[in-house]
C-alpha positions in Angstrom: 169.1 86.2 81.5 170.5 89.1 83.8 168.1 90.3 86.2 168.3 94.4 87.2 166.0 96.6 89.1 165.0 100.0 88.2 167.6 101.6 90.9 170.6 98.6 90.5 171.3 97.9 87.0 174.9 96.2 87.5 175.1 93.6 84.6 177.7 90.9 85.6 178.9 89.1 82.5 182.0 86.8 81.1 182.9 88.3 77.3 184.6 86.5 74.6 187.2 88.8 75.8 188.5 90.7 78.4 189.3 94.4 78.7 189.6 97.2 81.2 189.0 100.3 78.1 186.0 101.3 77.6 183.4 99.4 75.7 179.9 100.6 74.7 176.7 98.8 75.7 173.5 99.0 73.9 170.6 98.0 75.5 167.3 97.6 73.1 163.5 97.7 74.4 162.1 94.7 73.2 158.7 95.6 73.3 158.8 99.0 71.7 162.2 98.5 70.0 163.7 102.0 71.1 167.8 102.0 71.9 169.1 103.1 74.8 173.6 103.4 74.4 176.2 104.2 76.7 180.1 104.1 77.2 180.9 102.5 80.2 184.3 101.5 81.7 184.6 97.5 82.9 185.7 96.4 85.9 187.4 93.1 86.1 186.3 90.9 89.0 187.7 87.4 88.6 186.3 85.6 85.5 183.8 88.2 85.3 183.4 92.2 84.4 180.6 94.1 86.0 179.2 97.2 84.2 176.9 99.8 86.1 175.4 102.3 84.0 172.6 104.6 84.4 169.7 103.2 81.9 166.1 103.9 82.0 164.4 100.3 82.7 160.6 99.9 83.3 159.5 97.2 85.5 158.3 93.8 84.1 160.1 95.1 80.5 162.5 92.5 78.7 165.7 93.8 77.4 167.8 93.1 74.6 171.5 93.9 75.4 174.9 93.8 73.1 178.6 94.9 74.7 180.8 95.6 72.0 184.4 97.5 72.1 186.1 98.9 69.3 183.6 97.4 66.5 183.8 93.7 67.8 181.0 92.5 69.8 182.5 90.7 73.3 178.9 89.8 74.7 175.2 89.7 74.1 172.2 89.3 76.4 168.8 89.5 77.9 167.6 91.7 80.9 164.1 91.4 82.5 163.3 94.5 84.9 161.6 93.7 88.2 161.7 95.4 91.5 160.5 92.6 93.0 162.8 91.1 96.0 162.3 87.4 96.1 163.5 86.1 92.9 164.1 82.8 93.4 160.1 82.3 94.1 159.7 85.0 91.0 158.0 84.3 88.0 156.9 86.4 84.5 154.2 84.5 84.1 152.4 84.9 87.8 148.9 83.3 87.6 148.6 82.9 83.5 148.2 79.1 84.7 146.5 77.2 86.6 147.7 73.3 87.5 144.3 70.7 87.6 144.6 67.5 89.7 142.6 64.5 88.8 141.2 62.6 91.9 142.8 59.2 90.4 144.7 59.7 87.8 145.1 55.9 86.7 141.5 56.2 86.1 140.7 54.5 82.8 137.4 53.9 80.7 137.2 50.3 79.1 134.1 49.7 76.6 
């Protein structure tokens, strides 16, 4: 799962192959199903190739994403959108559930 923001949308990935040509990137809405494409050009950093392009993400919107070059698919991922600056205390489900404690949970009922 690649994490962006609406103003940084670098997606680092590692492809089935490398390249430094261009390659296009389709990135799909997954809740309204609408396409967004663009030809970007890779940069190679390590085992890794960063791509920056200029989509249109909405915050707390998943993402479907496919990198292809040439006709053959090199990589294929999720994005969630969030502006939100502490990730690693982030969650997409925020308060849709609530924990209950028992007072003693080895509590048992013998009849």
């Amino acid at each position: 799962m690649h994490i962006v923001k609406t103003d940084n949308q670098l997606l680092k990935i590692t492809p089935r192959s490398y390249t430094t040509d261009q390659v296009t990137v389709t990135v799909t809405n997954e809740s309204t199903n609408t396409s967004q494409e663009q030809t970007l050009t890779p940069v190679v950093s390590g085992n890794h190739i960063n791509l920056t392009g200029t989509f249109t993400f909405a915050e707390g919107i998943f993402y479907y994403f496919v990198v292809s070059q040439g006709g053959s698919e090199i990589y294929r991922g999720n994005i969630f959108c969030t502006d939100q600056t502490d990730l690693e205390e982030y969650t997409v489900n925020q308060g849709q559930y609530e924990s209950y404690e028992k007072a003693n949970a080895n509590e048992y009922i013998t009849i």
